[in-house]
Structures are given as C-alpha cells and as structure tokens.
Backbone as CSV, one residue per row, in Angstrom:
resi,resn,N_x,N_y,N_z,CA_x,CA_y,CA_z,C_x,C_y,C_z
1,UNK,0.834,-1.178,0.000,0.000,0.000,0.000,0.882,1.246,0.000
2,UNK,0.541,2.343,-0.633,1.100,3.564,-0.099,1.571,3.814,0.686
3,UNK,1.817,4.860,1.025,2.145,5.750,2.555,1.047,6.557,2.716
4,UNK,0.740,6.595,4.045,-0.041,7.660,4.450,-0.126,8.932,4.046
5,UNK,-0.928,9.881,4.203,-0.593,11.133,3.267,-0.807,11.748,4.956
6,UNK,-0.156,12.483,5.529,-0.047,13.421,6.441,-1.162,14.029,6.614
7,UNK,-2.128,14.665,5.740,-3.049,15.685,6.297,-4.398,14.149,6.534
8,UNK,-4.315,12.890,6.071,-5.403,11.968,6.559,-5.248,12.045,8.250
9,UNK,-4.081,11.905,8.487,-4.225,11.888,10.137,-3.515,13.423,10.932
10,UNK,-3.894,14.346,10.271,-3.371,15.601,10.781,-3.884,16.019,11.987
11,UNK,-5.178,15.332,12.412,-6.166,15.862,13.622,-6.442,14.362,14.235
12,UNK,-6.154,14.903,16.094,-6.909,13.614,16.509,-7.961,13.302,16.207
13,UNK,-8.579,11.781,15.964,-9.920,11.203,15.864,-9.343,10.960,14.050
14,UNK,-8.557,11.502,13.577,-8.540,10.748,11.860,-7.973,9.493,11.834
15,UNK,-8.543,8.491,11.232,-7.504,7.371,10.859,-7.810,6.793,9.639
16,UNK,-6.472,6.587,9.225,-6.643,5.318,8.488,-6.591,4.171,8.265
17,UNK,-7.545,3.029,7.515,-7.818,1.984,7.998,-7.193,1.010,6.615
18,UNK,-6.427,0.379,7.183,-5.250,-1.020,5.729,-6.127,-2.259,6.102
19,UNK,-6.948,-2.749,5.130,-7.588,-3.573,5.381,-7.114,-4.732,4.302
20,UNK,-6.869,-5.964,4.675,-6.218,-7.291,4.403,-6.992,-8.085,4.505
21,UNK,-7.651,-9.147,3.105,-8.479,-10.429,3.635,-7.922,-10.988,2.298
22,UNK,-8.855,-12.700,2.236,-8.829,-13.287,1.610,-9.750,-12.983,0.006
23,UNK,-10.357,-12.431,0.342,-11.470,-11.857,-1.085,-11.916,-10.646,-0.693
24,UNK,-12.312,-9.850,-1.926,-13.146,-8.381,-2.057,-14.436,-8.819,-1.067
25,UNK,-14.879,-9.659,-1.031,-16.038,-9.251,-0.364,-16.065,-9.448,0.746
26,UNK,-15.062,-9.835,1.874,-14.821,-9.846,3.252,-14.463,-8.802,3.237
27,UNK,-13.608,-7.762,2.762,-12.847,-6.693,3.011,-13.904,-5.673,2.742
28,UNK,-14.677,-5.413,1.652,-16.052,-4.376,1.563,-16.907,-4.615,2.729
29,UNK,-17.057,-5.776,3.007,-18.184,-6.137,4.223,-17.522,-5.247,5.449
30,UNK,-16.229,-5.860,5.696,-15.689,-5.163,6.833,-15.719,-3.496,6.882
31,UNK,-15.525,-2.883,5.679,-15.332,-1.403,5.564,-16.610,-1.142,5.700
32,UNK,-17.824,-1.170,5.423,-18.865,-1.459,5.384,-19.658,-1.028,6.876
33,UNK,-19.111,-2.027,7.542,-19.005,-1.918,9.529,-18.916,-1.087,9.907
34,UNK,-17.818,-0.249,9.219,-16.497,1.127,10.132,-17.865,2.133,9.595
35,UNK,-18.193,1.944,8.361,-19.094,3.166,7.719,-20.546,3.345,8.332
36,UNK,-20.920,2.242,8.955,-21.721,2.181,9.566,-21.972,2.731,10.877
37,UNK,-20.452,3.155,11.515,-20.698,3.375,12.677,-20.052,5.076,12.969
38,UNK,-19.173,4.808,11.427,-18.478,6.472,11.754,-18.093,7.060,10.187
39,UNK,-18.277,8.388,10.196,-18.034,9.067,8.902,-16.729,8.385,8.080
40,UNK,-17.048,7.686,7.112,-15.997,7.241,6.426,-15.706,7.360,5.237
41,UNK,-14.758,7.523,4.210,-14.378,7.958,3.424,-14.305,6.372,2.755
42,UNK,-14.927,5.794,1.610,-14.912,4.422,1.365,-14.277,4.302,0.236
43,UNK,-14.091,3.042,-0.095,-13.273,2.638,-1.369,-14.377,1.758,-2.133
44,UNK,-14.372,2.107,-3.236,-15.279,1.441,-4.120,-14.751,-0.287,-4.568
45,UNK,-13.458,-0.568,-4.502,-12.985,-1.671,-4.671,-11.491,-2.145,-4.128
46,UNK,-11.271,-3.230,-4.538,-9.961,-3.593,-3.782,-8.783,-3.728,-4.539
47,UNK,-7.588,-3.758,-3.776,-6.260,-4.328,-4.986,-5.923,-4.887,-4.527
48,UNK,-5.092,-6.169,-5.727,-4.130,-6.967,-5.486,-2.692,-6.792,-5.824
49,UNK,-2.220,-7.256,-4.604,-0.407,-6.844,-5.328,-0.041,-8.240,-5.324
50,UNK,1.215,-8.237,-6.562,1.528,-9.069,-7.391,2.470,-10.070,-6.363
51,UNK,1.942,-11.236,-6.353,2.993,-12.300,-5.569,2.384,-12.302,-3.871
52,UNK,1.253,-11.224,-3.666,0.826,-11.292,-2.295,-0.701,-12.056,-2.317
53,UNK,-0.636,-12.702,-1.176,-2.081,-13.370,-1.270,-3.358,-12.516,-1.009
54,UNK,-4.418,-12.414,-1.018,-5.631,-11.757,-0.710,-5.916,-10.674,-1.673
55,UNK,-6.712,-9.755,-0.913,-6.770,-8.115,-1.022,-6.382,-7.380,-0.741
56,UNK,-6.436,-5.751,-0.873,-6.165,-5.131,0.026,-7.413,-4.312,-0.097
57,UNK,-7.387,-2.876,0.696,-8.694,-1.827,0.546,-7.855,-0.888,1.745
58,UNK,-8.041,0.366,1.410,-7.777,1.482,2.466,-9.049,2.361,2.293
59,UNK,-9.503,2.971,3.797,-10.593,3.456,4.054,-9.988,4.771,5.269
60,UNK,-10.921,5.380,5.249,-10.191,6.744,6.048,-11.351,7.533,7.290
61,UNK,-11.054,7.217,7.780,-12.212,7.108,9.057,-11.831,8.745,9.759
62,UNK,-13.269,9.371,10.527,-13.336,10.511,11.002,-14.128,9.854,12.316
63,UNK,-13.278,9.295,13.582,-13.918,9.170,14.854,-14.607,10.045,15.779
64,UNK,-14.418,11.542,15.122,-14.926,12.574,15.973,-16.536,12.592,15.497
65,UNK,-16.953,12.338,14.129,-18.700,11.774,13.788,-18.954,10.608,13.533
66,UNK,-19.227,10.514,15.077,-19.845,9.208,15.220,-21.193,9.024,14.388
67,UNK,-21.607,8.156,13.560,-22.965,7.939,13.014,-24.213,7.898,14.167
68,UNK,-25.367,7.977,14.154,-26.108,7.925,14.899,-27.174,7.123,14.342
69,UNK,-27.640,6.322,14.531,-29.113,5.437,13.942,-30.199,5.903,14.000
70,UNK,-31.135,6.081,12.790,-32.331,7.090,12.858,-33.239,6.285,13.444
C-alpha cells in the first residue's frame, strides 16, 4: 500500500484503515461496519499486489462523527 498522506491523520480522531483479507467481499463487508458506525471515506474496490495473497482496501475514518441510527 502507499504511505499515508499526512493531512489523513493531521487531527486527533482521523484514521486510516489497511484492510487485508482473503477476497473483495470480506474486506467491503468489513469497511462497510467502520461506515456504519463512523463518517468514512470508502473505497469502491480492492487491490491486489503481485505475488501477495488476498486483497487489500484502504478506508479513512473521522472518529470525531460518530454515526447515529435514525
């Protein structure tokens, strides 16, 4: 994966999230969760790097808005 870009975690409560599974659709499911519970910045799909097993997916989370359930 990349490197982080500095201004994603410039403020407490930012993170970013390196997400690792066996298939795209464990790894969307999981991002999926985070978005569910807090403002998240999502990835529409996953990558594979060459010679590594699984997926990958990066997602970028704002813990200071928390979601709320209507």
């Amino acid at each position: 994966m990349d490197l982080v870009n500095e201004v994603h975690v410039a403020e407490a409560g930012l993170v970013v999230v390196d997400i690792a599974s066996a298939d795209e659709a464990t790894a969307l499911a999981f991002q999926q969760l985070l978005a569910e519970r807090w403002a998240t910045a999502t990835a529409q799909h996953t990558t594979r790097d060459a010679g590594q097993p699984g997926v990958r997916l990066r997602c970028y989370l704002d813990l200071r808005q928390e979601i709320t359930p209507l």
